[in-house]
PDBQT receptor file of N, H, CA, C and O in Angstrom, charges set to zero:
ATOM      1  N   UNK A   1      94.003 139.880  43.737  1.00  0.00    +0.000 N 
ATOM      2  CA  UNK A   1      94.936 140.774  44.375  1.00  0.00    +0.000 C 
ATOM      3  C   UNK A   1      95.250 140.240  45.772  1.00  0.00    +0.000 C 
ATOM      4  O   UNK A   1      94.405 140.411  46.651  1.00  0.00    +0.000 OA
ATOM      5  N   UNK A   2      96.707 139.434  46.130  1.00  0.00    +0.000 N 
ATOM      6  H   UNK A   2      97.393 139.295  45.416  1.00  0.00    +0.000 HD
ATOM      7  CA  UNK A   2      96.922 139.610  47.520  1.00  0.00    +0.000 C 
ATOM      8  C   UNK A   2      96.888 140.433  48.079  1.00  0.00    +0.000 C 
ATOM      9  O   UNK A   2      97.248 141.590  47.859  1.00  0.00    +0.000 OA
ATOM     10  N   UNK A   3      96.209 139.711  49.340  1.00  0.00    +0.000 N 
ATOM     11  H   UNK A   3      95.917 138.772  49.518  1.00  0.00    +0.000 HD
ATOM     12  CA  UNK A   3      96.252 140.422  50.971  1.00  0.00    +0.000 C 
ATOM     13  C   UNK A   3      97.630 141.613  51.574  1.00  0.00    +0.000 C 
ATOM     14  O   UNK A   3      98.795 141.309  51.318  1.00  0.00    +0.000 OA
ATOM     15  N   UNK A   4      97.373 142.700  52.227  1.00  0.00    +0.000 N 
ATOM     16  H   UNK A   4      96.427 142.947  52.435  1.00  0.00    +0.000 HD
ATOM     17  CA  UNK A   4      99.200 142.898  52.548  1.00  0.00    +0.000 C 
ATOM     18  C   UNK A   4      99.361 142.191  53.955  1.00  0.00    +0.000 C 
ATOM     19  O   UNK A   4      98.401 142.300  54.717  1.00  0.00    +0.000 OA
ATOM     20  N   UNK A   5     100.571 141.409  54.426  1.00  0.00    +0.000 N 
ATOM     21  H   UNK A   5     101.351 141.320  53.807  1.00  0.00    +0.000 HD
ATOM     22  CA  UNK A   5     100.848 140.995  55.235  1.00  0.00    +0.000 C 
ATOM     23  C   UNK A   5     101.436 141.788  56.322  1.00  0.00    +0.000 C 
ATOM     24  O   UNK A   5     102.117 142.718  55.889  1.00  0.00    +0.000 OA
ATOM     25  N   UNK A   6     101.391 141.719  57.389  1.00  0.00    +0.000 N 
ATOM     26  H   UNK A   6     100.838 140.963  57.741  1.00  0.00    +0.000 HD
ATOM     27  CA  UNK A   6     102.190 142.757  58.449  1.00  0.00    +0.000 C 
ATOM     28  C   UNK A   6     103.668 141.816  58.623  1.00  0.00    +0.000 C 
ATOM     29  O   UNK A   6     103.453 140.608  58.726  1.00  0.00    +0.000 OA
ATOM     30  N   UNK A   7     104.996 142.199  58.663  1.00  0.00    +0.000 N 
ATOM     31  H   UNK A   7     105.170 143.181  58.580  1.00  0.00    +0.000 HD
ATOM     32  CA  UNK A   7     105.633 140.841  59.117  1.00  0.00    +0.000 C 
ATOM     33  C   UNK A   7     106.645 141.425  60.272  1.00  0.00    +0.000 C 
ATOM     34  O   UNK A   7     107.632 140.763  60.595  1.00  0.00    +0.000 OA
ATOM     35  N   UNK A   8     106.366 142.659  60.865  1.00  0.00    +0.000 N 
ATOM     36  H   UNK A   8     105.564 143.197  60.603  1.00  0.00    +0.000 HD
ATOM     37  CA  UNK A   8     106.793 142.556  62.051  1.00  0.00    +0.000 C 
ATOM     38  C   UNK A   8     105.575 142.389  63.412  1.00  0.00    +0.000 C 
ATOM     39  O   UNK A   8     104.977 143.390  63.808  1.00  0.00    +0.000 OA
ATOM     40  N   UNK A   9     105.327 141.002  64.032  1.00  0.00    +0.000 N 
ATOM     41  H   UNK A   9     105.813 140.190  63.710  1.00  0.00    +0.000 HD
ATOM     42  CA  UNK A   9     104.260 141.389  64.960  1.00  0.00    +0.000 C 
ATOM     43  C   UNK A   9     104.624 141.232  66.230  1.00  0.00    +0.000 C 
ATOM     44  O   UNK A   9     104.497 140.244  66.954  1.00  0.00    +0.000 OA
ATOM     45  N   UNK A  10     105.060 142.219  66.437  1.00  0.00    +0.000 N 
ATOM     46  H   UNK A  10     105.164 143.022  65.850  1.00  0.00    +0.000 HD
ATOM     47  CA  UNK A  10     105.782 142.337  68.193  1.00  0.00    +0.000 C 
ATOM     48  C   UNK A  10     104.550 142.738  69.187  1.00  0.00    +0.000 C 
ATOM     49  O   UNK A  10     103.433 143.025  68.758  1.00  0.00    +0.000 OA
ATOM     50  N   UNK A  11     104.845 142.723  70.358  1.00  0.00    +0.000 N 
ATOM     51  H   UNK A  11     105.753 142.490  70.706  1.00  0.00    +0.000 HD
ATOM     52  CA  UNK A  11     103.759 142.909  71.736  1.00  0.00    +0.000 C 
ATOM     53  C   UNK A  11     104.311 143.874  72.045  1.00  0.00    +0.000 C 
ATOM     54  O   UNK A  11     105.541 143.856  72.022  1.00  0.00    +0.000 OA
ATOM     55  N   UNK A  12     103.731 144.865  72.379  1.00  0.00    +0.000 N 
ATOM     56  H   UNK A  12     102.731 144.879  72.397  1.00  0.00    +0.000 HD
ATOM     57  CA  UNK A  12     104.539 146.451  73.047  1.00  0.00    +0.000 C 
ATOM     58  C   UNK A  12     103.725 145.962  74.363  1.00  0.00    +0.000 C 
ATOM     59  O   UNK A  12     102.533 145.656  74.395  1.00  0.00    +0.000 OA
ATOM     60  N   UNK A  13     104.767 145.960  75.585  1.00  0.00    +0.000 N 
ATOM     61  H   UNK A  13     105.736 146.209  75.559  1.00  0.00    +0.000 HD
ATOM     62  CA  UNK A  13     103.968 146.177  76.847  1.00  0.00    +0.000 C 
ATOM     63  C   UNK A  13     104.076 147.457  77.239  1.00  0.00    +0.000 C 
ATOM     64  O   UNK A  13     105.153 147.974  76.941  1.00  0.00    +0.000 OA
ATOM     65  N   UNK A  14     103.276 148.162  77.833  1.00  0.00    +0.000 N 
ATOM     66  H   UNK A  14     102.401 147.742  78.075  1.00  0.00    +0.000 HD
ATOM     67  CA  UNK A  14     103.512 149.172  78.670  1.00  0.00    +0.000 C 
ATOM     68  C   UNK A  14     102.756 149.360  79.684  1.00  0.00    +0.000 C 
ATOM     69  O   UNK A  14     101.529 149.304  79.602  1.00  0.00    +0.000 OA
ATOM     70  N   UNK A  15     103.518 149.654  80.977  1.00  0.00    +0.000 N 
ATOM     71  H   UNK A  15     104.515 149.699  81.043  1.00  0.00    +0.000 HD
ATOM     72  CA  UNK A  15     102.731 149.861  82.417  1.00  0.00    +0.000 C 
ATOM     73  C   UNK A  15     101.811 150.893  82.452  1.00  0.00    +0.000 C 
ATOM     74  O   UNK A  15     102.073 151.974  82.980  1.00  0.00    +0.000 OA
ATOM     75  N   UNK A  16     100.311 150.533  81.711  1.00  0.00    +0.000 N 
ATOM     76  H   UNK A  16     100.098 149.655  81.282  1.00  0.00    +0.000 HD
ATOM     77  CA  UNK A  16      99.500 151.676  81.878  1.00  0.00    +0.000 C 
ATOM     78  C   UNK A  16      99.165 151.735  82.992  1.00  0.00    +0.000 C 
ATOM     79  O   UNK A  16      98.725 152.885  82.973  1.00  0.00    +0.000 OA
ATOM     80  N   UNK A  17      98.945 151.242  84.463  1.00  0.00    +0.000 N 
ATOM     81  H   UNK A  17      99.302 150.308  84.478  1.00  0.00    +0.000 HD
ATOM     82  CA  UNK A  17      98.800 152.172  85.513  1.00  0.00    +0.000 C 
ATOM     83  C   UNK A  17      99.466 152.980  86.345  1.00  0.00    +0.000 C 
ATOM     84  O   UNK A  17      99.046 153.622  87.308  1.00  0.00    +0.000 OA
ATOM     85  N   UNK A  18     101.058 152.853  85.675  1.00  0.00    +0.000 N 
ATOM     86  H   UNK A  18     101.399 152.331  84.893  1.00  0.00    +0.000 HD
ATOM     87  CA  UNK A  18     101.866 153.965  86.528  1.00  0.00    +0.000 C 
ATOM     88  C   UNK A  18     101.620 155.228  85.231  1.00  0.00    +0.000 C 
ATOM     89  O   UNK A  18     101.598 156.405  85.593  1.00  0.00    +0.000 OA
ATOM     90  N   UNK A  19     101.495 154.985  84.175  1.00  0.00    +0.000 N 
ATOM     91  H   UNK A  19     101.513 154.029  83.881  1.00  0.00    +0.000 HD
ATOM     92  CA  UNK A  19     101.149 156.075  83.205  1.00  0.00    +0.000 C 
ATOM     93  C   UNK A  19     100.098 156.722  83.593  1.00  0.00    +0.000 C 
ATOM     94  O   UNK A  19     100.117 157.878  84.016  1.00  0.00    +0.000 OA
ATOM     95  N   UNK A  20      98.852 155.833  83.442  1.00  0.00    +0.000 N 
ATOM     96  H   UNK A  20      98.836 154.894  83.099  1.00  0.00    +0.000 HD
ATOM     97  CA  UNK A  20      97.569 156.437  83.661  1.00  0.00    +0.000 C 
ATOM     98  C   UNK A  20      97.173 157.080  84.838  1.00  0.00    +0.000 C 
ATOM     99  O   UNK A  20      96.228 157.869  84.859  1.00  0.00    +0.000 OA
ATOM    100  N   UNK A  21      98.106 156.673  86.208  1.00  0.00    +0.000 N 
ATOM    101  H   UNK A  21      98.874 156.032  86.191  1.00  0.00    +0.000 HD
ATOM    102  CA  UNK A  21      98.078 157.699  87.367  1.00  0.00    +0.000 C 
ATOM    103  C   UNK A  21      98.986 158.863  87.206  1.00  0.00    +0.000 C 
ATOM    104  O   UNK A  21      98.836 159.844  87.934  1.00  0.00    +0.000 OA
ATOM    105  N   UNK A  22      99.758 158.830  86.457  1.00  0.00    +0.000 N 
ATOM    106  H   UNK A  22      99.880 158.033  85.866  1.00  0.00    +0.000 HD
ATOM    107  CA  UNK A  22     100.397 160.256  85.993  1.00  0.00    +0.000 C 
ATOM    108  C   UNK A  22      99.616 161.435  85.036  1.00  0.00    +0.000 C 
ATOM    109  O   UNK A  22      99.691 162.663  84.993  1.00  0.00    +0.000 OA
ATOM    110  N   UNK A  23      98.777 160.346  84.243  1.00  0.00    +0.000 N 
ATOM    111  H   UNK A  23      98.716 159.349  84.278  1.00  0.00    +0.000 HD
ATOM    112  CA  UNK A  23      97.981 160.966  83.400  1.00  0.00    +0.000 C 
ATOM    113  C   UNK A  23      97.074 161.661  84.367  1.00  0.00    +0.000 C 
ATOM    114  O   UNK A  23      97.267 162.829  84.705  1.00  0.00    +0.000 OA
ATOM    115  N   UNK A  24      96.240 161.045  84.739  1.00  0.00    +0.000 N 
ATOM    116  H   UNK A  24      96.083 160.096  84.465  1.00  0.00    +0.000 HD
ATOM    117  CA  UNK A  24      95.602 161.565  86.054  1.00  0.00    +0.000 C 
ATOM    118  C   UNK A  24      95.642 162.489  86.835  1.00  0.00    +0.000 C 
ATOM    119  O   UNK A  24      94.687 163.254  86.966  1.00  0.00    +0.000 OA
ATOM    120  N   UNK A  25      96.903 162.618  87.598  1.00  0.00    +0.000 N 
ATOM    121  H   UNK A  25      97.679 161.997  87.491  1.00  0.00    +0.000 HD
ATOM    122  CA  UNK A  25      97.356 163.599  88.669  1.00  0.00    +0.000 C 
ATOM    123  C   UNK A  25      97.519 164.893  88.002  1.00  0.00    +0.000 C 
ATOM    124  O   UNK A  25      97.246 165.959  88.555  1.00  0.00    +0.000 OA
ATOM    125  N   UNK A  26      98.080 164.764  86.505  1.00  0.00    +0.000 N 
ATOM    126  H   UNK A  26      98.302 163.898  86.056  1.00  0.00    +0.000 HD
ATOM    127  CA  UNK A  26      98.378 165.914  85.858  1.00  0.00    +0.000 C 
ATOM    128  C   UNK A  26      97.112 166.706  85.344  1.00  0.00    +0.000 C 
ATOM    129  O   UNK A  26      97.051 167.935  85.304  1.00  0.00    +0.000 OA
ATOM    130  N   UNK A  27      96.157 165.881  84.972  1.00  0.00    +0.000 N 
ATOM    131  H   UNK A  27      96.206 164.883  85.004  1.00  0.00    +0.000 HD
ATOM    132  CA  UNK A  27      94.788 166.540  84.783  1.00  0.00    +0.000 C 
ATOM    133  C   UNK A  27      94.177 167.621  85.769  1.00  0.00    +0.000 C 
ATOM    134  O   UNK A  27      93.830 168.796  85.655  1.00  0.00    +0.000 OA
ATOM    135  N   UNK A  28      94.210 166.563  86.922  1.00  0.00    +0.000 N 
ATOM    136  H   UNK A  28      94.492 165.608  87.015  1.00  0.00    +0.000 HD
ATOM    137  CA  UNK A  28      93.693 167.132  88.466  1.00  0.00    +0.000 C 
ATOM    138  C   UNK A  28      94.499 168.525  88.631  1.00  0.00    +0.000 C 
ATOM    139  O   UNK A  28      93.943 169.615  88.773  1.00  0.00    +0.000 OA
ATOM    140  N   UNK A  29      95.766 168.338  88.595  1.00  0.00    +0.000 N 
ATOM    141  H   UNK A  29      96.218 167.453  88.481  1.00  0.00    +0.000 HD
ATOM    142  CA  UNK A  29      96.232 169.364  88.438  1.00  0.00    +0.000 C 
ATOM    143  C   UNK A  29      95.984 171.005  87.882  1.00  0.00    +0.000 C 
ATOM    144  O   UNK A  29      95.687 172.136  88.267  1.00  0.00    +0.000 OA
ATOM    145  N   UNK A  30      96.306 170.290  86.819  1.00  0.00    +0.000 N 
ATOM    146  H   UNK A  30      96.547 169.371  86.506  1.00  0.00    +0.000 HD
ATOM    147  CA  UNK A  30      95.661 171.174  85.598  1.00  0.00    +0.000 C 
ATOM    148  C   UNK A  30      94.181 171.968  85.797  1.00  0.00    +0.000 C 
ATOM    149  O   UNK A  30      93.897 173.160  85.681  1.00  0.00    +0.000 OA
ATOM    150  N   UNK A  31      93.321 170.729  86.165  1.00  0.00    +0.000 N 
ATOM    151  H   UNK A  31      93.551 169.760  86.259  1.00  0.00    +0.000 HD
ATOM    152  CA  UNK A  31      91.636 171.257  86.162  1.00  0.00    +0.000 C 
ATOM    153  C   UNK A  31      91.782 172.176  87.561  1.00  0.00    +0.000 C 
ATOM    154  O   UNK A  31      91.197 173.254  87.452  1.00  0.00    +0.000 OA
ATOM    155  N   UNK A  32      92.346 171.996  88.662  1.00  0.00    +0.000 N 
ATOM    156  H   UNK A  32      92.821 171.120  88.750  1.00  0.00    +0.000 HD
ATOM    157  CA  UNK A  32      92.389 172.912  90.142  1.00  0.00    +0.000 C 
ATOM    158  C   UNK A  32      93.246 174.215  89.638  1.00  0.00    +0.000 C 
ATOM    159  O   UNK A  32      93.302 175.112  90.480  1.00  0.00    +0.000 OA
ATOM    160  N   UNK A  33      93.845 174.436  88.543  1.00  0.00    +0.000 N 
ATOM    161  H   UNK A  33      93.800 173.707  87.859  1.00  0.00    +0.000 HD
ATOM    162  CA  UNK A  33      94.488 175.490  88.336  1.00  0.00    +0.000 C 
ATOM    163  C   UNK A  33      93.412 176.282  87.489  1.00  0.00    +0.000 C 
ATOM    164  O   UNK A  33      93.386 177.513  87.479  1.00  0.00    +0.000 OA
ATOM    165  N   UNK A  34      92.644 175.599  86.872  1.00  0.00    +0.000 N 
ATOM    166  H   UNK A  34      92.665 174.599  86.880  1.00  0.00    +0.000 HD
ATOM    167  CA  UNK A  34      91.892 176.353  86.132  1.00  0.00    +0.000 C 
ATOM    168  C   UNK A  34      90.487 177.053  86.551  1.00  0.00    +0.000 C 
ATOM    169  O   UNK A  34      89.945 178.138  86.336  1.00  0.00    +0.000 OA
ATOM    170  N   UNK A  35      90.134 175.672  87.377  1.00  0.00    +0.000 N 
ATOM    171  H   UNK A  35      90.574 174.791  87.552  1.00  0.00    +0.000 HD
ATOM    172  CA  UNK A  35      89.095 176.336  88.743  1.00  0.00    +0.000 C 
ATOM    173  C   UNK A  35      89.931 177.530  89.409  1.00  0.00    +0.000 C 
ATOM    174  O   UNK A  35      89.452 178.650  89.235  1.00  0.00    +0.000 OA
ATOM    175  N   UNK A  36      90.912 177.455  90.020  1.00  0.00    +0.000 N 
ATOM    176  H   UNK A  36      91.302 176.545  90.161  1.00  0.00    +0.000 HD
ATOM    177  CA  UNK A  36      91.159 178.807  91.147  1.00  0.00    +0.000 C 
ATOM    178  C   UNK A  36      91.607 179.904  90.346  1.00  0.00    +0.000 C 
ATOM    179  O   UNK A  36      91.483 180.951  90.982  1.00  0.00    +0.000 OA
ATOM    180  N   UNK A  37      92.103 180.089  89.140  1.00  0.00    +0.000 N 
ATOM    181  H   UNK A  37      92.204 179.239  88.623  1.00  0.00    +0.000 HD
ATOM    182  CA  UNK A  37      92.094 181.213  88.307  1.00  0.00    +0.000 C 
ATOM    183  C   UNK A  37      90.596 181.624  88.031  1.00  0.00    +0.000 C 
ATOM    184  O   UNK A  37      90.259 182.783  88.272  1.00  0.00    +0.000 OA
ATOM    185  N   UNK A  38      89.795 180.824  87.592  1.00  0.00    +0.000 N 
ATOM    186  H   UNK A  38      90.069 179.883  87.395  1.00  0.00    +0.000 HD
ATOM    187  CA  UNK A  38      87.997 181.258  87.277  1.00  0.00    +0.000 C 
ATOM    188  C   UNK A  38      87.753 182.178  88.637  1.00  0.00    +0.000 C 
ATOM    189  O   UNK A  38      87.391 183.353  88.576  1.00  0.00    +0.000 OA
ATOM    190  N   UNK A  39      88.015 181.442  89.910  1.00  0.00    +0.000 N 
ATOM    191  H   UNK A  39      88.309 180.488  89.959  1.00  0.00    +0.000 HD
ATOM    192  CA  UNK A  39      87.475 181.754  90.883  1.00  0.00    +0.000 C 
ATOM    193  C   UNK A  39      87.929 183.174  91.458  1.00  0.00    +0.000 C 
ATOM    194  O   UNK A  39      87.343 184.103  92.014  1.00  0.00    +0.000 OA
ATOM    195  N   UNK A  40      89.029 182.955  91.131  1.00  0.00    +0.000 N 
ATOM    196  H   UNK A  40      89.505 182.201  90.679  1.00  0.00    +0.000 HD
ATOM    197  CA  UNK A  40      89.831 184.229  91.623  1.00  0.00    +0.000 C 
ATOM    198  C   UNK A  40      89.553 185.425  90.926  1.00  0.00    +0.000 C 
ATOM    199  O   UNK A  40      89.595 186.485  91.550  1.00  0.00    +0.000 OA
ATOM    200  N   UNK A  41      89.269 185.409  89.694  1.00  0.00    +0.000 N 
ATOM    201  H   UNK A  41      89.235 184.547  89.187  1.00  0.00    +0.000 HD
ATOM    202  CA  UNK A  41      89.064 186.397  88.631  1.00  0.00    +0.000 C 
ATOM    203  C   UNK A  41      87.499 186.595  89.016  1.00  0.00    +0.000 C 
ATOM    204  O   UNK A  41      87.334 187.812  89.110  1.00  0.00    +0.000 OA
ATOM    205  N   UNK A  42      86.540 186.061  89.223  1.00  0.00    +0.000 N 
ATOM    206  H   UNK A  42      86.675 185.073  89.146  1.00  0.00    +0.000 HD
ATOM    207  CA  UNK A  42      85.340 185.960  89.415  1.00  0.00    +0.000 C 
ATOM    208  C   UNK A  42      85.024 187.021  90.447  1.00  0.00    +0.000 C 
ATOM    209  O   UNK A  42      84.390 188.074  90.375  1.00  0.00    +0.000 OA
ATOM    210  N   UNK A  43      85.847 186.238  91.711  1.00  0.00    +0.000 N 
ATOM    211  H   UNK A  43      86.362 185.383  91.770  1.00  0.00    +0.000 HD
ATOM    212  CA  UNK A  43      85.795 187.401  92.964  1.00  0.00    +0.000 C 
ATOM    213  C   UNK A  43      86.125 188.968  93.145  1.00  0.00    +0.000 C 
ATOM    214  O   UNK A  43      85.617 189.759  93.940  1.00  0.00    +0.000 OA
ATOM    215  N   UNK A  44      87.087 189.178  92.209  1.00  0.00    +0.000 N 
ATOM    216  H   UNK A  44      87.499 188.535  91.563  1.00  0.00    +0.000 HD
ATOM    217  CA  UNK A  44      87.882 189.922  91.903  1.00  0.00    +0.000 C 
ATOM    218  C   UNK A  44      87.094 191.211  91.271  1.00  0.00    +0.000 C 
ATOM    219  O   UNK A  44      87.160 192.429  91.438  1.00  0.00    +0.000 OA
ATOM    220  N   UNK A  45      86.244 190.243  90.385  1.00  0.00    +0.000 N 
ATOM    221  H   UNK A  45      86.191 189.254  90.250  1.00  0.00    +0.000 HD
ATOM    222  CA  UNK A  45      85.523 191.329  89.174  1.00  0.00    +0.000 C 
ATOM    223  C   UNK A  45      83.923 191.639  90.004  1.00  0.00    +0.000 C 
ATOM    224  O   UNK A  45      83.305 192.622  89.595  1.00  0.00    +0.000 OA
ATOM    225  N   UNK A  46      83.319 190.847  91.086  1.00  0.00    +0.000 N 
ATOM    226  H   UNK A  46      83.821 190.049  91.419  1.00  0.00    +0.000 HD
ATOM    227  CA  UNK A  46      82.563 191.038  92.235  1.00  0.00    +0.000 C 
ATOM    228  C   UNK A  46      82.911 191.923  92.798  1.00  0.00    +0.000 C 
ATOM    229  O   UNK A  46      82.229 192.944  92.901  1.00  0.00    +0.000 OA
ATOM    230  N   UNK A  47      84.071 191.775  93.319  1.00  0.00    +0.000 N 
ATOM    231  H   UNK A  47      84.624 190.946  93.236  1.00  0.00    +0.000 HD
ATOM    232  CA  UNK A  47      84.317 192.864  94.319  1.00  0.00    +0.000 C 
ATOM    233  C   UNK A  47      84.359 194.407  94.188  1.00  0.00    +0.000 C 
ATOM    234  O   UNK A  47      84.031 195.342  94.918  1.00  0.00    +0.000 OA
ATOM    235  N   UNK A  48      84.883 194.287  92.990  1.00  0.00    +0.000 N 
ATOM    236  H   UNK A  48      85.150 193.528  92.397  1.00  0.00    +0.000 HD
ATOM    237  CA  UNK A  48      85.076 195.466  92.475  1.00  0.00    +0.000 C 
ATOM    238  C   UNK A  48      83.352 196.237  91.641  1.00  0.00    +0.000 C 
ATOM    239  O   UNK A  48      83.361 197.149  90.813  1.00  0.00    +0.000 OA
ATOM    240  N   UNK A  49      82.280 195.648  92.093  1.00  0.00    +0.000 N 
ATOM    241  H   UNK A  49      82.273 194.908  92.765  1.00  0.00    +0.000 HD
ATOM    242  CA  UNK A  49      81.229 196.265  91.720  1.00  0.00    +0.000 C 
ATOM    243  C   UNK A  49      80.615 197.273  92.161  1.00  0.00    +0.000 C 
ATOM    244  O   UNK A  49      79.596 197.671  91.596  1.00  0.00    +0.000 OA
TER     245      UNK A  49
C-alpha cells in the first residue's frame, strides 16, 4: 500500500511576536478584570456583614 503524499508544501510565516504580545495584553487584561470583579464582590459581601 502506498504512502499518501502531501503535494502542497508551502511555509506559512507569521509574526508571532506582534501576535503573541497581543495575545498577552489581552489575557492581562482579561485576568485584572476578573481579579477586580472577585475583589469588589468580596468587599461588598464583607461589608455588608
Amino acid at each position: 500500500m502506498p504512502s499518501p503524499q502531501v503535494k502542497n508544501k508551502k511555509k506559512i510565516s507569521i509574526k508571532e511576536d506582534s501576535t503573541l504580545k497581543g495575545t498577552f495584553a489581552a489575557v492581562m487584561i482579561l485576568g485584572a478584570i476578573i481579579v477586580i470583579t472577585w475583589a469588589s464582590v468580596y468587599f461588598l459581601y464583607v461589608g455588608r456583614l
